[in-house]
N, C-alpha and C positions, 0 to 999 in steps of 0.2 A: 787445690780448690780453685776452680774457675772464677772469674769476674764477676758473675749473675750468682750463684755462691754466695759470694762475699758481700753480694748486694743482701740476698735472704737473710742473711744470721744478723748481719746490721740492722736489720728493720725489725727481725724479731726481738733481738734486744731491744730493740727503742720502745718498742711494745712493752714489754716487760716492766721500763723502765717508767712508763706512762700508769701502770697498774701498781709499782711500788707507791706512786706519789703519794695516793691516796692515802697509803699505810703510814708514811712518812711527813703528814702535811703538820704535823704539831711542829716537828721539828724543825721543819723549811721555816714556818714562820717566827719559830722563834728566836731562828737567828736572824730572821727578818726585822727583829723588834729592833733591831738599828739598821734598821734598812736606810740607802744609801738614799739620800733625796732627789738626783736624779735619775737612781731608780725608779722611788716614788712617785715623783712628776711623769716618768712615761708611760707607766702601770694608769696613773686617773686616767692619762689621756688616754691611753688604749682600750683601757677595758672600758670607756664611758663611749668611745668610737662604737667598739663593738657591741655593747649593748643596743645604742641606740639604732645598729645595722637591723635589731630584728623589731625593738620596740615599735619601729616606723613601720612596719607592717600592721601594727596592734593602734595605727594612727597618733600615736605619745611619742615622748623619749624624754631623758634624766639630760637636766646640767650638772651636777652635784654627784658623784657616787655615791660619796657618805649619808647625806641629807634624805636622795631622793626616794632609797629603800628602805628607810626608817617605820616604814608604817606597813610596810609588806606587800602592797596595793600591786606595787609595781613591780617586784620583783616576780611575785607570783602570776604577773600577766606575761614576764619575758617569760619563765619559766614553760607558759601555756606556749608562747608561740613557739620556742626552740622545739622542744617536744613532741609539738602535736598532738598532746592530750590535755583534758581539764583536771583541773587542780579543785579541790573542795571550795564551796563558797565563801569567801572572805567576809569574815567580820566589819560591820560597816560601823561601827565605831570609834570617837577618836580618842577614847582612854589608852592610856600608856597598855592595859592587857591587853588591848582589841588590836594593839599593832604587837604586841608580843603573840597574841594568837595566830594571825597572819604571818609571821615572820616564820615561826614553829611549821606552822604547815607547807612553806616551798623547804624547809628546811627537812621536814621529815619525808616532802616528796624527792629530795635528791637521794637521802639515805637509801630510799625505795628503788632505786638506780642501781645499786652494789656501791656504793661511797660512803665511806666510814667517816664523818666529820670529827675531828679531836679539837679541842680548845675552842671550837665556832660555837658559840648560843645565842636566842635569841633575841638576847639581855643588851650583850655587845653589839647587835647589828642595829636593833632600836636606840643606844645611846650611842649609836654614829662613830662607833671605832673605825675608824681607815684601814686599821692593819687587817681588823677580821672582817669587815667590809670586802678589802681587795681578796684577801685569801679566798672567800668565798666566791665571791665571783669567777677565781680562778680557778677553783676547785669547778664550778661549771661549766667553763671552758674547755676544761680539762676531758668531763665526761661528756659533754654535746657536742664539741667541736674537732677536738684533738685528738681524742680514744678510738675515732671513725678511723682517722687515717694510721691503717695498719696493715699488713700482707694481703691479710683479707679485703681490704678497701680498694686495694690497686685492682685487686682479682675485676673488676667491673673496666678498667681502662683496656687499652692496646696494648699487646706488647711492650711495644715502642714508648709508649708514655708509663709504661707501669718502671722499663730501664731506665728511663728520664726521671724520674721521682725518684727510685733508688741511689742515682748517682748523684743527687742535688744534698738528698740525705747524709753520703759518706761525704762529700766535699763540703757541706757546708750544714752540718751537724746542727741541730737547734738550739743544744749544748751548749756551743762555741758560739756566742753573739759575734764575738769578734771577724767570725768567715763573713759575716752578714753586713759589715762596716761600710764596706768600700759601695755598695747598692750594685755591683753586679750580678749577685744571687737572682737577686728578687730581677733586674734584667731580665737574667736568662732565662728563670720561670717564665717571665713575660711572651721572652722574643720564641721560646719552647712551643708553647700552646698557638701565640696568636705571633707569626714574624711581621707581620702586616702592619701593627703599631709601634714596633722599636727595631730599627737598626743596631745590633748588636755588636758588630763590626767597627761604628764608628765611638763607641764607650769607649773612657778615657778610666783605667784605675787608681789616676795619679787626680780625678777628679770628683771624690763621694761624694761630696754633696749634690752636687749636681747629675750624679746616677741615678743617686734615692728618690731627688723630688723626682725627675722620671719615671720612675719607678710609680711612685708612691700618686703623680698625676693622672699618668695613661691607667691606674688599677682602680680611680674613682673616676674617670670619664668613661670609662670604655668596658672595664668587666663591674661594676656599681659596686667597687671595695673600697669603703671610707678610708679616707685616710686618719690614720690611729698616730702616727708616728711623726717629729721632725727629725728633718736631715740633720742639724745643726745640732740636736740633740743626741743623736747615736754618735757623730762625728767624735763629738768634743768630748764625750763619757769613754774613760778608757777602758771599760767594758759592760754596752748595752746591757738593758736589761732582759734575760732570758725569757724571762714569762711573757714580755710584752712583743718581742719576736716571733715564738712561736706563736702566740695567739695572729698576729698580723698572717704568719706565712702559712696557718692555715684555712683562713680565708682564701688564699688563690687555688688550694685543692680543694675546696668547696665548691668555688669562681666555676673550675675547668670541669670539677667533674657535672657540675651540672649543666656546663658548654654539652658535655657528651650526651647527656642525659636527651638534650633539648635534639641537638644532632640526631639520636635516634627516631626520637618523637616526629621530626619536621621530614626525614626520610618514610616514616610510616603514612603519614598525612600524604604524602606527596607520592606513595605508591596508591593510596587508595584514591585520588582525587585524578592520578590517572585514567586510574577505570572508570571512574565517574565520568571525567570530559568524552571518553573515548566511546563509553554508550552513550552519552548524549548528542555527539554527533550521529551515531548509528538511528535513534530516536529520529533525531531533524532530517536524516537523508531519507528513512520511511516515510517520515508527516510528509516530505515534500515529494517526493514519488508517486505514495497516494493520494496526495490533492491533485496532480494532474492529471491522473489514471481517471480519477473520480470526474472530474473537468470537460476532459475528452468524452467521457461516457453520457455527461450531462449536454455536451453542446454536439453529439452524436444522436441520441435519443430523439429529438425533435425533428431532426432533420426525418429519420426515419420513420417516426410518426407522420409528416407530414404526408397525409394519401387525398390533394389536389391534382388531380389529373388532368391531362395535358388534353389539349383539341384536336391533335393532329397524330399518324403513328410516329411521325419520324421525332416527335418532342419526346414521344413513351420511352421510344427505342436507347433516345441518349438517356433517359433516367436508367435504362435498363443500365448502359456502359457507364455511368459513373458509379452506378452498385457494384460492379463487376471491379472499379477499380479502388471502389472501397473493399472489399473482400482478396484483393490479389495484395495494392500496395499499402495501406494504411492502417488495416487490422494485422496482420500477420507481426506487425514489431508492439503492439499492446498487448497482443497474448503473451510475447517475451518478458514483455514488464510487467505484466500481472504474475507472471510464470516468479520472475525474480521478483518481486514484490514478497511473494510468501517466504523464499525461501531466507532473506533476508530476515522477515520476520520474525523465523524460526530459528535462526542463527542468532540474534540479538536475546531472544529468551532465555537461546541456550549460557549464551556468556553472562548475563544476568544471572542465572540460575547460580554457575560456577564460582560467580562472584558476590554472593550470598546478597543479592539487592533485588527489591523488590520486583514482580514482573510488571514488562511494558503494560502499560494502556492507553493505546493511540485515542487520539482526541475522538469528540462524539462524532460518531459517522465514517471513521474511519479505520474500522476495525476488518482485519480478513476476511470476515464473515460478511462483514458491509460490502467491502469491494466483490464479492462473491454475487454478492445477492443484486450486484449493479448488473453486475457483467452478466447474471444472468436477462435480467430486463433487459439489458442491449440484446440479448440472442434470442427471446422473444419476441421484440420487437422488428429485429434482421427478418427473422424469418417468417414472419405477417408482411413485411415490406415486401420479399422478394413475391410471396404467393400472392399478391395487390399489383406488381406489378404486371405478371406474367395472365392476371383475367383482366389487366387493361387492356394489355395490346390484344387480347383474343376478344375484347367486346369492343374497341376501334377496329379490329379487321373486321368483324361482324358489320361494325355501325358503315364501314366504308364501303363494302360490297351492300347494304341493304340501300345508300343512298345513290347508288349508281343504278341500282337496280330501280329505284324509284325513277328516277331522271329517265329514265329509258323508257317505262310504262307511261310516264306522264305526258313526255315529246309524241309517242305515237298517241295517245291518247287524244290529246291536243293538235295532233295533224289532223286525224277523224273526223271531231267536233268544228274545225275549220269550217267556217259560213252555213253551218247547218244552223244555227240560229237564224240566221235572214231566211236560208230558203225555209224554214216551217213558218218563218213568218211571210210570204209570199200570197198572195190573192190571186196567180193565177188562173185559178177555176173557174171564176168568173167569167173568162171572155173566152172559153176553151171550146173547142169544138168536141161530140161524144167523143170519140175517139180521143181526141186528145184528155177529156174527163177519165176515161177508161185508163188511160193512159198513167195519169196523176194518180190514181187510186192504185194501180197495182205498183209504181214507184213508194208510194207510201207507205204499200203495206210492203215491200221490201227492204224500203228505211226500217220501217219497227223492227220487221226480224234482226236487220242488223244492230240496231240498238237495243235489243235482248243480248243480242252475240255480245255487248261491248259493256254489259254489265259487270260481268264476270272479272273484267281487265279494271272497273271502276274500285271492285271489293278488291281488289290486291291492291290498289293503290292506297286505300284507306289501311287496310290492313298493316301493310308496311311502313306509312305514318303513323301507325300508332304503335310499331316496334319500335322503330325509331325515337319517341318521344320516350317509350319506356325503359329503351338504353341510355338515354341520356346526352341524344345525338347535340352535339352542341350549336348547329344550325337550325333545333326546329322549328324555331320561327318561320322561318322561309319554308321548310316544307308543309309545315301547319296552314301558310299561305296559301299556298299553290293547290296543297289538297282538296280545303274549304274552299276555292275558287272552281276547281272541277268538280268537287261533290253540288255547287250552287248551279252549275253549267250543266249538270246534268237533271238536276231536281227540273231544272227553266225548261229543258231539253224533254223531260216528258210531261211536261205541260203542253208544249207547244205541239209536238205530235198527237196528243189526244183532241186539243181542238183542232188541230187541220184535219184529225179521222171523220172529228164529227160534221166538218163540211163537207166532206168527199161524199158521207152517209148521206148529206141531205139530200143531193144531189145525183148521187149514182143512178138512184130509178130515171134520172131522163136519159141516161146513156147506153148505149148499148156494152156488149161483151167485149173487150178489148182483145185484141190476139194473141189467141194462148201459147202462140209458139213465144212470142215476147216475152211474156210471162211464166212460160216454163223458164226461158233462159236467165230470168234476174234471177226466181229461187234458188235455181241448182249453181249459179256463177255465184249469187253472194256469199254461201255457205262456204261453199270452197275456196274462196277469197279469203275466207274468215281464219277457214285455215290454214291457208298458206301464210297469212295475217301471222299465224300464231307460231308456223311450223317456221317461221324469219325468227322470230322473235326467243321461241326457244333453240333454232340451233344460233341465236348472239349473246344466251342469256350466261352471264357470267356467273362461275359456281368460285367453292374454296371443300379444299378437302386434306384430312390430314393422315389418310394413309392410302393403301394400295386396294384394301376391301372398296371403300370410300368408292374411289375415283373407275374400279371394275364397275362397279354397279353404275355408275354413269355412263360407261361405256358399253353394259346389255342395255340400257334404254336406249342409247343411241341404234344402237342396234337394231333393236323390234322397230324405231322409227323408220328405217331405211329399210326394213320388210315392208312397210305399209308404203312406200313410194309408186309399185306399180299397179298397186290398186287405185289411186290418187291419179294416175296418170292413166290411168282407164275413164276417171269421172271427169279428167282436164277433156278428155277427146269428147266423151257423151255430153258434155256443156257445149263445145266447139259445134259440134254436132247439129246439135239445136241452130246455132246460130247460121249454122252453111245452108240446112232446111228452110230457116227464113230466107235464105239470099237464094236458095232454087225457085220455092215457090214466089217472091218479088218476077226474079228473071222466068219463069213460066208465066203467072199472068201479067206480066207486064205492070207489075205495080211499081211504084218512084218511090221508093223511100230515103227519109229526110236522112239515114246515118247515123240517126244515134236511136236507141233502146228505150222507148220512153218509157221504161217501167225500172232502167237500173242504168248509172252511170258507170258502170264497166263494159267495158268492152273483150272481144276475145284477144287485141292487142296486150291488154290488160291483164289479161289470164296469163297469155304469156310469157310476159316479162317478168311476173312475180315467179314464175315457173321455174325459169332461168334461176335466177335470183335463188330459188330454196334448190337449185340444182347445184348452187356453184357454193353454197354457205356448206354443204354436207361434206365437201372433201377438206373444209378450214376447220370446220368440228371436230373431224376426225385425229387433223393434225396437233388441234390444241389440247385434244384426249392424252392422246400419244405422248406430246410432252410433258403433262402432267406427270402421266405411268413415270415417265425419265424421273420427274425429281421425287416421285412418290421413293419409288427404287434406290433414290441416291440417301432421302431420309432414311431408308430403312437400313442400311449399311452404315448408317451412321450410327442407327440404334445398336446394330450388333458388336459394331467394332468399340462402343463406349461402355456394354454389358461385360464384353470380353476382358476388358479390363478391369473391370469395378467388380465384377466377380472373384476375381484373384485377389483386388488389395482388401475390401471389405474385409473377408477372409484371417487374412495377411496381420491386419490390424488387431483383429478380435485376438487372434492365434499368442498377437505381440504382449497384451493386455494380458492374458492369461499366464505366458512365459513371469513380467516383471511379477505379478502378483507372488510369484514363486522362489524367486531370484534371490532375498535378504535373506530366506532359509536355505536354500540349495546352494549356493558360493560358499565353498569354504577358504579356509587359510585365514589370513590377517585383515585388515580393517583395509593397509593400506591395497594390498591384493583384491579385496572384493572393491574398493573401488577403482582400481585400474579396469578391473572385469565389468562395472557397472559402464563407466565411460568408454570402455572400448563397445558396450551394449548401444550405449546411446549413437554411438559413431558410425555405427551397421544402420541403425534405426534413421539419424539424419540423413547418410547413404543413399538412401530408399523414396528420399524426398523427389527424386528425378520422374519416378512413378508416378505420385502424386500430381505430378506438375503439366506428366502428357496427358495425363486423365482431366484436368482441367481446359488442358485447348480442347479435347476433344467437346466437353460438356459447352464450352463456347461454340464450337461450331454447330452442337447440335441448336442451341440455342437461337443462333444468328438464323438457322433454318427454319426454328418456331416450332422444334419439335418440342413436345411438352410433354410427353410421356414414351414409358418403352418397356414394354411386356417382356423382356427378357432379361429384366431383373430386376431385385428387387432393393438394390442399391441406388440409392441417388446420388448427387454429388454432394449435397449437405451432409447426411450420413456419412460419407467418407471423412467430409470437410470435420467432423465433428468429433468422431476417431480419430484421426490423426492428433489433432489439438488436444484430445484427451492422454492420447497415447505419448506428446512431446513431455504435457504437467506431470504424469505418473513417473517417467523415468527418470525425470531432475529434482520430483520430491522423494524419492529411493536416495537417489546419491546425495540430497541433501541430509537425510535420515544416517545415511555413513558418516557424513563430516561430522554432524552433531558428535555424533560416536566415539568419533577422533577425537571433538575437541574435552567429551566428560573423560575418556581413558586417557588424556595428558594430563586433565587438570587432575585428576581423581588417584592418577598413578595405579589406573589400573593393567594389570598383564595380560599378554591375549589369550593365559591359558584361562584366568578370571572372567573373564570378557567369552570367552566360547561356553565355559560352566554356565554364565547368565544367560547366554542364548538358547542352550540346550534346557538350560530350567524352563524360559520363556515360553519356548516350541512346545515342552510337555504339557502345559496348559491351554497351548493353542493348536487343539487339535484339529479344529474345522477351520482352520486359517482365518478364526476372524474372533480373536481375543476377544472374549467375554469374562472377566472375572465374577462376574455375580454369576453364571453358572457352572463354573467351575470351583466356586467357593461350597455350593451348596454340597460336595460330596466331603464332609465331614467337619467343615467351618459354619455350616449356617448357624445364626445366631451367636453367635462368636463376638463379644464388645474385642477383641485384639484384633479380629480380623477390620472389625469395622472401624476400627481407628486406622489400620494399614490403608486399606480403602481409601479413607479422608485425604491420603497422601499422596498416594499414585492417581488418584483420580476425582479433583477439588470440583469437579463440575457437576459430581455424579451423572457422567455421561453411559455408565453403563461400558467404557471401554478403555482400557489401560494399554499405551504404546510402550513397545521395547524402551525407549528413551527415559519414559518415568518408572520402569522397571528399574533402570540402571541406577536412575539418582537414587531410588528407595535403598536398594543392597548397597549403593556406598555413601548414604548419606553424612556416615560420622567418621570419612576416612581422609577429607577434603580439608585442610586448612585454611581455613579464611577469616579473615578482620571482620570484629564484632564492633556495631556500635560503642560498645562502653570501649574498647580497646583506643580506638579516635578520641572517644574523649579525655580518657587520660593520658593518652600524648599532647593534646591541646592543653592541656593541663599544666605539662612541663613544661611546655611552651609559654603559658602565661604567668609562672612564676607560683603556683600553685592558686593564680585569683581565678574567680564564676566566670569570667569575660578574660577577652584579649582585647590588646589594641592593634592599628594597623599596623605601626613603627615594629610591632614585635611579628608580627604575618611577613613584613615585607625585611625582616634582616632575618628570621629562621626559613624560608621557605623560598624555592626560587622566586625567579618576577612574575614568571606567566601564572603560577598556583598560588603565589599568593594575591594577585589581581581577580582569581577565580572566586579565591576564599570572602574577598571585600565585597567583590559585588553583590552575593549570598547571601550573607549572613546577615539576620536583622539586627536591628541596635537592643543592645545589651538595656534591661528597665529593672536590674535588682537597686534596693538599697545604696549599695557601695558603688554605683554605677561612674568610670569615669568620663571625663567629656572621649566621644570618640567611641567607646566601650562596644565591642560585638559580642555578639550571645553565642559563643563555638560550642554552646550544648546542643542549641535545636538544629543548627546545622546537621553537628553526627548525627543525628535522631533521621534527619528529613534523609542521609546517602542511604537510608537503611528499612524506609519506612514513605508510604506517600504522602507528597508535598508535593507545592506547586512550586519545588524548583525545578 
């Protein structure tokens, strides 16, 4: 027979021997009935110790043994606490039968037990017998305290401690007081469980008394086992009393085992308050993520709202490149963190889920849906900025080319108008001779013609201030000025020609005909002055054009004009003409003329040199046509070379988007396989970003060039820009959709042959790739109250759409082990000694430092009844890890 053997049959007998007692209690006590007195004296003390161990729970406790249970009051309340059940309502009377009623009743609750009382009655416990007094009490001992510890009692310890109790048993027998003298028993029980309070090493055996009180000190300071026993009294007894022994020594296997009990308890606590700390970080890292996501979008929004437009192009142009460098460097890592924001999210729910605690709900405003609905206002916002900016700069190149255009009309305008105010105001008629009257009248009436010709040049100048102002030219003050000033120059201007007409008219009749050759020559010079006037003017006139159609068609009008040049210079020669005529017929008859034209201040020197002038502007027209054509040709190449490419990725991208859509069905093999295949997906697809990236210089250059549109395709760079960024969040929330996956088939212990059955189940439902369980129910479920309870589970939104994910938790929802509320609470339980509250002293010696500094700061104060100073509520705590609260 082995050693652990020997241990068995030992314990089972003492068992046995614990179940005769009861049979055998007439006769123990009556040989008791001379019982030894220091027996006696250790029995009050012991059993009056151990009573009052549990009394002090019930707020009481006995000095007296004999006395104190006379009336049954009290015996019948230890009786409730040991037990843990109620006992009948006691007699509240104080007639001798109202305590023999009470006494009867814990008397007949013990019998209720399987305890056979012999010789114990009522009679003797109310007339304060000691002998049947102590008997009885030991007889309770015996079944509440002592009867526990048996083969079966150990079954609950360690190995290791269940051999430690078996060898303490064979060596130091309960039988045998005398093994128990010397206080090294009760030591090593000590130093067994807890070495931390007794050196056992340095115990002397040649020193009992002094072992016991050790003993008997460190087991009511440290494990709360009253002390029942003196040193000096087992010492000096040549052999302790047995009853009073074993009652003591099994207080410390009560002590220990419910050390283990509480051990468990503070292990459970402290596995679940992990998971709690560990989402609550998870919790704080989202809140604070998405406050700054949210932050950025908030102090982003404005900026991009703001559409104050700049006065000049080159202010537009830098608005244009800091958008440019908002879109290259500054969004491109918040799409990441939006991107990981969700997926976070979704990780967090999932470990939630697993670990049966309520789901998150980020604070108000910060829910995925919110940060969605942000980020979508930032991308509506983005793309009203860009299309604002791009009709500024095209109505600043507009407003820039209409006020040069102005400045040019108004300077020649304003050379024209040059002292023709004086001369209309002028009275030389008066002292003129006919000829020279003649003279002034046909000059005048070639002024008017020319001042009809210069009408035409007055309406464009209005006209174009009044484009100007309706663009929003940020000068038109000043040209509002200038305009009004020549519209007033000119209203004065046919005033004053109408009355110097009507002087000319007064007087014409005393004059004669003035010479027609004179007068032929100012009509036919002024007109074609007019238009050489104009034909300067339009080959200086600065155009803008933004393709190659555009700028042809400037170039056939240049064209037809330089047909009409030698017919022009057919009417230069017949004006010349005229005037040679006059210098034949002068040098024929001998006439002296004064040199000048008195009917037109041009001359054929005149004719001339503007001649020149519109001869030598047609080969610079030509040349600034030409390099228009150049950069029209160099835009257009840019068009083709940025279709060519945007053709392919558009494409490229949609092809990509269609592929993942397909992906979590089509990969087979294992969870960890499809995602090594998802992530080597996304690694082709990041790959690809080089594409991306030349297609944006190009869209820059097109830009810097001010193309704005391109007929050869019908990709922009936003559409790409907007795919791609679609195409990065779809393939990170796939491979997020796999983790999840991962982490329900570890926590769940499911197999991947279980795990491809639920896929395969999935897919049969989702036939048109976009799970719909409301119409796939209706094919023999509708109406179903089973089905619409399944429903409520896989889909609490009623969204109308159930993901693989809540597939999974639904088929294994009852296969997961996980701590329930009540489970915490009755480990807090044995941790508080079976009270409604704990205190801190007892958080912070069962539970490490950091969880139980967790548990304090929690927990609200305990407001029962029985509340002590300090007192925490460890009920609504479990309630709130399991249920929402504002912890």
């Amino acid at each position: 027979m082995t050693a652990v053997e020997t241990q068995m049959t030992y314990a089972n007998s003492y068992t046995i021997t614990h179940e005769e007692t009861y049979m055998t209690q007439e006769e123990d006590w009556d040989r008791d009935l001379l019982l030894d007195p220091a027996w006696e004296k250790q029995q009050r003390k012991t059993f009056t110790a151990w009573c009052n161990s549990h009394l002090r729970k019930a707020g009481t406790q006995i000095e007296n043994i004999e006395e104190d249970f006379r009336n049954g009051l009290k015996l019948m309340l230890l009786l409730e606490v040991i037990s843990g059940e109620r006992l009948p309502k006691p007699d509240k009377g104080k007639m001798r039968f109202h305590k023999i009623a009470n006494v009867n009743k814990a008397l007949d609750f013990i019998c209720s037990k399987g305890v056979k009382l012999v010789s114990i009655g009522a009679e003797e416990i109310v007339d304060g017998n000691v002998k049947m007094t102590l008997g009885m009490i030991w007889t309770i001992i015996l079944r509440f305290a002592i009867q526990d510890i048996s083969v079966e009692g150990f079954s609950s310890l360690h190995h290791s401690e269940w051999d430690f109790w078996c060898y303490v048993l064979l060596t130091f027998p309960p039988f045998s007081p005398l093994s128990w003298k010397d206080g090294l028993a009760l030591c090593a029980l000590i130093h067994r469980h807890r070495p931390d309070l007794i050196d056992y090493s340095k115990l002397r055996k040649d020193d009992p008394v002094g072992n016991l009180n050790t003993a008997f000190e460190v087991a009511e300071k440290f494990l709360d086992i009253p002390k029942m026993l003196d040193a000096e009294d087992i010492v000096n007894t040549p052999k302790p009393d047995e009853k009073a022994i074993m009652t003591y020594v099994s207080c410390f296997y009560h002590a220990f085992a419910g050390a283990e009990q509480a051990e468990t308890a503070a292990n459970r606590i402290c596995k679940v308050l992990a998971v709690n700390q560990e989402n609550e970080k998870l919790m704080e890292e989202y809140e604070k993520l998405a406050s700054e996501l949210l932050e950025w979008i908030r102090r982003t929004i404005p900026w991009l709202e703001n559409r104050v437009a700049e006065q000049t192009m080159r202010a537009m142009q830098q608005k244009l490149e800091d958008f440019r460098d908002y879109r290259r460097v500054h969004k491109p890592p918040r799409v990441q963190e939006k991107c990981q924001l969700e997926i976070n999210f979704n990780t967090l729910q999932t470990k939630l889920r697993l670990s049966n605690r309520p789901a998150f709900m980020p604070s108000e405003g910060k829910m995925v849906s919110d940060i969605a609905n942000a980020w979508k206002g930032l991308e509506q916002v983005e793309k009203g900025y860009e299309e604002w900016l791009l009709t500024e700069i095209r109505r600043l190149e507009r407003l820039d080319h209409l006020a040069e255009k102005f400045k040019q009309k108004c300077a020649m305008h304003e050379s024209w108008t040059g002292g023709k105010e004086e001369l209309l105001s002028q009275k030389d008629y008066e002292s003129a001779s006919l000829m020279e009257i003649r003279a002034l009248m046909r000059k005048h009436e070639a002024f008017e013609s020319d001042l009809a010709a210069h009408q035409d040049r007055v309406e464009q100048i209005a006209a174009i201030a009044q484009e100007l102002n309706e663009l929003d030219y940020h000068d038109a003050a000043t040209v509002n000025a200038r305009c009004q000033g020549i519209c007033d120059q000119w209203d004065n201007l046919g005033t004053l020609t109408q009355k110097r007409r009507d002087s000319l008219e007064r007087v014409e009749k005393l004059w004669e005909t003035i010479d027609q050759l004179y007068l032929e020559f100012a009509k036919r010079a002024a007109p074609f002055n007019n238009w050489m006037d104009g034909a300067m003017e339009d080959l200086q006139d600065m155009f803008i054009v933004h393709s190659i159609e555009e700028i042809q068609s400037l170039i056939t009008a240049h064209d037809q004009f330089k047909a009409t040049l030698p017919e022009a210079d057919k009417e230069r020669m017949a004006t010349i003409g005229i005037h040679n005529e006059i210098l034949k017929i002068a040098q024929t008859y001998g006439i002296k003329l004064s040199g000048i034209n008195p009917y037109t201040n041009l001359s054929p020197q005149d004719i001339g040199t503007k001649w020149d002038t519109v001869k030598h502007l047609v080969p610079l027209r030509d040349q600034m046509l030409q390099e228009e054509v150049a950069r029209q040709q160099a835009n257009e190449r840019l068009r083709r070379q940025f279709a060519a490419q945007a053709n392919i990725i558009g494409p490229w991208i949609q092809t990509k988007m269609e592929e993942i859509s397909h992906v979590s069905v089509d990969i087979a093999g294992s969870l960890e396989e499809q995602m090594n295949s998802l992530k080597q997906y996304e690694q082709n697809i990041i790959n690809y970003k080089s594409n991306i990236d030349k297609l944006e210089g190009d869209h820059q250059l097109s830009q810097e060039s001010l193309i704005f549109d391109n007929k050869h395709t019908n990709y922009t760079m936003e559409h790409v820009r907007v795919g791609w960024e679609q195409l990065l969040t779809t393939i990170a929330r796939t491979i997020n959709e796999v983790e999840n996956q991962i982490l329900t088939r570890d926590a769940k212990g499911i197999s991947q042959e279980q795990l491809n059955e639920f896929r395969a189940s999935f897919n049969h439902f989702d036939r048109v790739r976009h799970p719909n369980p409301k119409t796939s129910s209706s094919q023999g479920y509708s109406g179903s109250e089973l089905f619409a309870r399944i429903m409520t589970l896989v889909d609490p939104n009623n969204t109308g759409v159930v993901t693989f994910q809540a597939f999974i938790d639904f088929m294994t929802r009852e296969t997961a082990e996980t701590d329930t509320a009540e489970q915490v609470m009755a480990s807090f339980k044995i941790l508080a000694s079976d009270k409604s509250y704990i205190t801190v002293d007892e958080l912070r010696r069962e539970l490490p430092p950091d969880q139980a500094e967790y548990c304090i700061s929690r927990m609200t104060r305990y407001v029962g009844p029985d509340a002590a100073p300090g007192a925490l509520d460890y009920i609504s705590f479990s309630s709130a890890l399991y249920g929402e609260s504002d912890l």
